[in-house]
C-alpha positions, 0 to 999 in steps of 0.5 A, a space after each residue: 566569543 569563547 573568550 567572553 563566555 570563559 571569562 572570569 569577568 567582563 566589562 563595558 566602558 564608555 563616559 555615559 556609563 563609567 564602566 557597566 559589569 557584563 554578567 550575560 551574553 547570547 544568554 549564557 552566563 559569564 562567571 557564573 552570572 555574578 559581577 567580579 571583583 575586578 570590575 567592581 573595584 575599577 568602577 569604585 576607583 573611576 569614580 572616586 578619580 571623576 569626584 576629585 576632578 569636579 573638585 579641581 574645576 
């Protein structure tokens, strides 16, 4: 768990959820409590990828 809680960002991916910033764990803060930039932008690019293939079908 020490990696988690000094990570500068964490994420949780699954289908149902696309991919949900974890901000909190055992109640202390990871990156201060603040969503990255990182995880941000991968969930902007994931969905634009789940668009363009919705188009295909």
């Amino acid at each position: 768990m020490d990696e988690v809680y000094n990570a500068d960002e964490c994420f949780i991916s699954a289908a149902t959820i696309i991919l949900l910033p974890v901000i909190k764990a055992d109640g202390k803060a990871i990156n201060g409590g603040k969503i990255g930039e990182y995880t941000t932008k991968l969930r902007e690019l994931y969905k634009e990828i789940l668009k363009a293939q919705a188009k295909m079908i």
